[in-house]
C-alpha positions as CSV (number, residue, x, y, z in Angstrom):
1,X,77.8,26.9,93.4
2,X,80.4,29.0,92.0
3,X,82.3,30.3,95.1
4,X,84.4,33.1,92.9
5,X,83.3,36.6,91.7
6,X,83.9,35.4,88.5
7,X,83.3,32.0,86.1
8,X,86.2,29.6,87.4
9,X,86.7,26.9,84.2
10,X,87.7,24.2,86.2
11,X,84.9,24.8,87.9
12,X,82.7,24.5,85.0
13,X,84.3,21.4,84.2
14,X,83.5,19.9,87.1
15,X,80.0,21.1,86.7
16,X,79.9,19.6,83.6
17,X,81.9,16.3,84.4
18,X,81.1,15.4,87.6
19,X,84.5,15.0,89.0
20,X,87.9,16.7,88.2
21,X,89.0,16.9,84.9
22,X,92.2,18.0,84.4
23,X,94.7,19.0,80.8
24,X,97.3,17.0,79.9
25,X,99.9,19.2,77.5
26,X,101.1,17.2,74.7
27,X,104.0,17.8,71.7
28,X,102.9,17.2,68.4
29,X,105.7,18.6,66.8
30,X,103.8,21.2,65.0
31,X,105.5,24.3,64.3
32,X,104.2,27.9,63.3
33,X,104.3,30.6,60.8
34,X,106.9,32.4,62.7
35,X,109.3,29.9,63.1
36,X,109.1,27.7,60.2
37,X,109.0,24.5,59.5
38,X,112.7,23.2,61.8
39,X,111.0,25.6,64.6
40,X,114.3,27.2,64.2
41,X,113.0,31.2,63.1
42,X,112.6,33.8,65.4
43,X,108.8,33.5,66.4
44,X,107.0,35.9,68.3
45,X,108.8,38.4,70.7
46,X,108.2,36.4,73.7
47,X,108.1,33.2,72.6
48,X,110.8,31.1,73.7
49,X,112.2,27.9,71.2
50,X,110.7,25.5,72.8
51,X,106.6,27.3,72.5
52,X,105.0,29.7,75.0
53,X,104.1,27.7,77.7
54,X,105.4,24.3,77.1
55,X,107.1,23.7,80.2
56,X,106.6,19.8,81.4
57,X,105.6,18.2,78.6
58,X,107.9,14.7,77.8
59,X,108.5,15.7,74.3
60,X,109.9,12.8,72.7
61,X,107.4,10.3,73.1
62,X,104.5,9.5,71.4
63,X,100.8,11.9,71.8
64,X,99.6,8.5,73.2
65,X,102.6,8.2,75.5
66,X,102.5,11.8,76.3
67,X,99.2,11.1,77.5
68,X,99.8,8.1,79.8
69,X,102.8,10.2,81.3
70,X,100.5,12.9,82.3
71,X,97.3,10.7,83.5
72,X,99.7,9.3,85.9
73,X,101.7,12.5,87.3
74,X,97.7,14.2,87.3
75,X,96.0,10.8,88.8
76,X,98.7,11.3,91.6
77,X,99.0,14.9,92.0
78,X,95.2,15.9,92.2
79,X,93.5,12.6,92.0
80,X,92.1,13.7,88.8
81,X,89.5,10.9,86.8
82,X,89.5,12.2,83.3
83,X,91.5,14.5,81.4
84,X,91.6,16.7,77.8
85,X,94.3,16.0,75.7
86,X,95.8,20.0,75.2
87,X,97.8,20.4,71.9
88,X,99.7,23.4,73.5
89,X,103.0,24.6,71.9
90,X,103.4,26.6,68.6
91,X,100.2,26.4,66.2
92,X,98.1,23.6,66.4
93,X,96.4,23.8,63.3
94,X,99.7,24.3,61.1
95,X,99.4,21.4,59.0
96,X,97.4,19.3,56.6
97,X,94.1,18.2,57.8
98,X,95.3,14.7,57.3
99,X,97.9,15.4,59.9
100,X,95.6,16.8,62.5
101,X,93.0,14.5,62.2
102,X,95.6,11.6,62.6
103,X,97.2,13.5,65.7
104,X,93.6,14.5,66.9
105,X,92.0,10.7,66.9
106,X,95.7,9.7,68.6
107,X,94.7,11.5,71.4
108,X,91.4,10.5,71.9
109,X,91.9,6.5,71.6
110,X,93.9,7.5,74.9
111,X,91.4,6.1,78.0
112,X,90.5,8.8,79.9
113,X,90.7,11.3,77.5
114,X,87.4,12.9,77.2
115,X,88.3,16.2,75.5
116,X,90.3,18.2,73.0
117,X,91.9,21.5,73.3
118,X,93.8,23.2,70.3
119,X,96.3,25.9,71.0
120,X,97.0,27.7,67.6
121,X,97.2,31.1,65.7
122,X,94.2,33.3,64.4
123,X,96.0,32.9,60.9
124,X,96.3,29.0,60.9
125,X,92.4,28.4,61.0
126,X,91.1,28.0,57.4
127,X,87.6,27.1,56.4
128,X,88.4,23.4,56.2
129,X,90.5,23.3,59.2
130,X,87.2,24.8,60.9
131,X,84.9,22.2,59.2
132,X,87.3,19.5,60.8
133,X,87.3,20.9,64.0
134,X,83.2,21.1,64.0
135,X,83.1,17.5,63.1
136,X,85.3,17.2,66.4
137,X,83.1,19.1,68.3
138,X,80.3,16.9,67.4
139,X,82.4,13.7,68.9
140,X,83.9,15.1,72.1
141,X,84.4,18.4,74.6
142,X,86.4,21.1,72.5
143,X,88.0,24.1,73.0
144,X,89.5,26.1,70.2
145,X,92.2,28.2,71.9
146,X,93.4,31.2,70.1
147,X,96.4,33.4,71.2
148,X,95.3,37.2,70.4
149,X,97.6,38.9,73.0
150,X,95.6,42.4,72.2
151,X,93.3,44.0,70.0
152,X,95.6,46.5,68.9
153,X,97.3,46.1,65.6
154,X,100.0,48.4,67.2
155,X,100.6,45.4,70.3
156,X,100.0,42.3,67.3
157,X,103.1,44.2,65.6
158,X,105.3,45.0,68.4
159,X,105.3,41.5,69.2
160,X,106.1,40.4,65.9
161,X,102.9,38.4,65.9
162,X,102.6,38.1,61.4
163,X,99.0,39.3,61.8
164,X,96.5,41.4,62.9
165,X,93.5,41.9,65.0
166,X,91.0,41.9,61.6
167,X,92.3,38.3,61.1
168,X,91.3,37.1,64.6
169,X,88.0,38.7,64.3
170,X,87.6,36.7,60.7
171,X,89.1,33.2,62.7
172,X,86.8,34.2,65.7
173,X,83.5,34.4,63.2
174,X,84.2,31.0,61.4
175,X,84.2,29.2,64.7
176,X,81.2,30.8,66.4
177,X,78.9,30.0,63.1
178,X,80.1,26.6,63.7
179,X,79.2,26.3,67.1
180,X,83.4,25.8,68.2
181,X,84.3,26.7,71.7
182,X,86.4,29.8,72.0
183,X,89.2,30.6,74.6
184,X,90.9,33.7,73.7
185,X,94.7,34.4,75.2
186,X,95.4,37.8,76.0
187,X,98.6,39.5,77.7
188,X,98.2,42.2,80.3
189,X,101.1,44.8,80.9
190,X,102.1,44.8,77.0
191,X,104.8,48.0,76.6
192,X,103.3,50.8,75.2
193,X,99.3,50.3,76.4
194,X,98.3,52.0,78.5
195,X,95.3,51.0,80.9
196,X,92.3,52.0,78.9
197,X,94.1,50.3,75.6
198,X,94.1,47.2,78.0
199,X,90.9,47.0,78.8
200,X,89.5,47.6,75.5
201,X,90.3,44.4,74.7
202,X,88.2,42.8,77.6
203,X,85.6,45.2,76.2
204,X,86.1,43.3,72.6
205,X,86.0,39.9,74.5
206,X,82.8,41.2,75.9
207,X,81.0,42.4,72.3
208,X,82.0,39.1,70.7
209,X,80.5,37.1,73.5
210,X,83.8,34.7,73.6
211,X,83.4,32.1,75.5
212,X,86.3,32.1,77.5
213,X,89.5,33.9,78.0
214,X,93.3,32.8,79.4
215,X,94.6,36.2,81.1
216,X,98.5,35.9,81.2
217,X,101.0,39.0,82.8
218,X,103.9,39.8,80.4
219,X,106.6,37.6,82.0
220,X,110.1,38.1,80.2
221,X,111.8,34.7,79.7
222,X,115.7,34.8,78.7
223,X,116.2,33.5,75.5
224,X,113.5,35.1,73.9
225,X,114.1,38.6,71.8
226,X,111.3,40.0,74.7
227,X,113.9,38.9,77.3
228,X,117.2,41.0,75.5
229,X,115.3,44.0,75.4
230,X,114.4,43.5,79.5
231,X,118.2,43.1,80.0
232,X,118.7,46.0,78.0
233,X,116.5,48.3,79.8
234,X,114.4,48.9,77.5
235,X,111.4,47.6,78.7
236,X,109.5,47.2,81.8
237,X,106.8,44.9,84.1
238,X,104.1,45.7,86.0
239,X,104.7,45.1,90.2
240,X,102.2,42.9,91.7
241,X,99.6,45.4,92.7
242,X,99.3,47.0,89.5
243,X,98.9,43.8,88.1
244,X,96.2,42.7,90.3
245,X,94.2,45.9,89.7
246,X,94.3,45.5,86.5
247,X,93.4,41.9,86.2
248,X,90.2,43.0,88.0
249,X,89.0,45.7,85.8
250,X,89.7,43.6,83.0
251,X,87.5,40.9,84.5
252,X,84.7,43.6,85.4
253,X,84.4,44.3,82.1
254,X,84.7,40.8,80.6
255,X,80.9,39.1,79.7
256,X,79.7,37.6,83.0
257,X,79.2,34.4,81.2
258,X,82.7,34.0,80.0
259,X,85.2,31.4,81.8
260,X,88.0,32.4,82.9
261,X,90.7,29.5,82.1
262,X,93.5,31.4,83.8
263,X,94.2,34.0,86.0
264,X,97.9,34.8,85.3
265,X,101.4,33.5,84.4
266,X,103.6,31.7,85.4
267,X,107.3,31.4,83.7
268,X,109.4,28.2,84.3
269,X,111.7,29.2,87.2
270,X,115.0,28.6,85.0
271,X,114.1,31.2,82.8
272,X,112.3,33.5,84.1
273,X,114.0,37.1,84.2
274,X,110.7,39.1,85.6
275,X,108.8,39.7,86.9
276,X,109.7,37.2,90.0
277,X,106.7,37.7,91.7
278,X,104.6,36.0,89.2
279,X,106.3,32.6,90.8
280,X,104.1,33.2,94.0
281,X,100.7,32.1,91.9
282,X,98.2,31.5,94.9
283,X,99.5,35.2,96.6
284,X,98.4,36.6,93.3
285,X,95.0,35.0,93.1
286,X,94.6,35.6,96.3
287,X,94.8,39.0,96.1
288,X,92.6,39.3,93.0
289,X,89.9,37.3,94.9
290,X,90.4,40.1,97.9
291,X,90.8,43.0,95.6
292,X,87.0,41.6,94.3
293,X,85.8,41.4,97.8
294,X,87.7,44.8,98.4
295,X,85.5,46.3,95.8
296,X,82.2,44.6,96.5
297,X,82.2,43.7,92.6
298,X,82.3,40.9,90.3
299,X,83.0,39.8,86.8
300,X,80.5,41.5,84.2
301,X,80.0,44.2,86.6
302,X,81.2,46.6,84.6
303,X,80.5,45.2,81.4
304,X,79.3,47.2,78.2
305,X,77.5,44.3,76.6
306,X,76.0,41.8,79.3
């Protein structure tokens, strides 16, 4: 039994599994639409060079290697049994199908690799690059992952993202009619949306029944065009209790059977310019699990389309 107020993935998974499964991030050496293809342009505001999120990952071996490297440091870290091979930094799906496929079928040759997660861009998922992920789906556990950030076209362009929110909606359509996994990223504490701006977009995540959803603070990173315009003043985080509030009203609202893959951020310490708090990651969940018990609510309560 689910001991949270709200759908816990790695629960799920070991629901599903039997035993721990955990993700193992791998470097394919894809790049994205923002960078180009030496991963050299200027990307997305608060994307750093080396990917959002890439922290870890042993970058100059092979996906196979890559793999092995992780199954050990997750074998002895959390004793995990089997893992899902997660094609994390830039966009995923930026390239030939050839390519993927090759990279794809590397990964899951690994032992121990019973799953696939692709990390990618609503605007790098055309028809055939859907029709070779639904052949994938038919062969293993797979989760399309899709960084939105926000359903505003106002957020998309502040952060430089090269598309909008009617693009999503047309990626998010062609995976659902093929029965693909969804796990949508959005950012909490964007600059200039306000609260009920934020929570429309749970309230979208809701109506389009997605079937999972990564929450992530805005965490500034230095080296990233997001992190001059922190150390120019010009821009501001939320503190930790705002942030937890927030996180929970986005989860009331959020379908009560979508699974929440994660709960918040956290920047690589080296980096990391704000907020600092985000590097205490169990005081924050704790706090959101208290803020739930707090309000004698749950995920979905508040929910327009359950």
């Amino acid at each position: 039994m689910n001991p949270k107020p709200y759908r816990v993935y790695s629960h799920f998974l070991k629901q599903q599994f039997g035993h721990r499964v955990h993700k193992i991030s791998v470097d394919a050496g894809f790049t994205c639409p923002n960078r180009g293809e030496t991963r050299s342009g200027s990307g997305c505001l608060f994307c750093d060079p080396n990917g959002s999120g890439a922290t870890g990952i042993a970058r100059r071996l092979s996906i196979q290697d890559q793999l092995e490297h992780g199954k050990e440091i997750m074998r002895r870290k959390y004793k995990a049994k089997e893992f899902i091979a997660y094609f994390q930094p830039f966009s995923n799906t930026y390239a030939p199908v050839e390519t993927l496929r090759r990279y794809y079928d590397e990964a899951l040759k690994v032992d121990g690799i019973v799953g696939l997660a692709i990390g990618t861009r609503p605007d790098c998922v055309a028809p055939e690059v859907l029709e070779l992920l639904a052949e994938y789906n038919q062969r293993t556990d797979l989760w399309l992952e899709l960084g939105l950030q926000s359903c505003h076209d106002s957020s998309l362009e502040f952060l430089r993202r090269g598309h909008d929110y009617a693009a999503f909606l047309e990626a998010a359509a062609g995976a659902q009619e093929r029965g693909i996994r969804l796990c949508v990223h959005v950012i909490l504490g964007l600059p200039g949306e306000n609260h009920a701006q934020m929570l429309e977009t749970a309230d979208e995540m809701a109506r389009l029944h997605i079937d999972g959803v990564k929450i992530h603070l805005l965490h500034i990173l230095a080296g990233t065009a997001l992190g001059e315009m922190y150390t120019d003043g010009n821009i501001d985080v939320l503190d930790q209790d705002e942030y937890v509030s927030l996180a929970v009203d986005f989860i009331e609202r959020l379908h009560p059977h979508t699974l929440i893959h994660r709960l918040t951020g956290d920047g690589p310490r080296d980096t990391l310019l704000a907020p600092l708090w985000s590097l205490n990651k169990w005081e924050v969940l704790n706090a959101i699990d208290a803020t739930f018990a707090q309000r004698g609510s749950r995920q979905g309560s508040r929910c327009r389309y359950a």
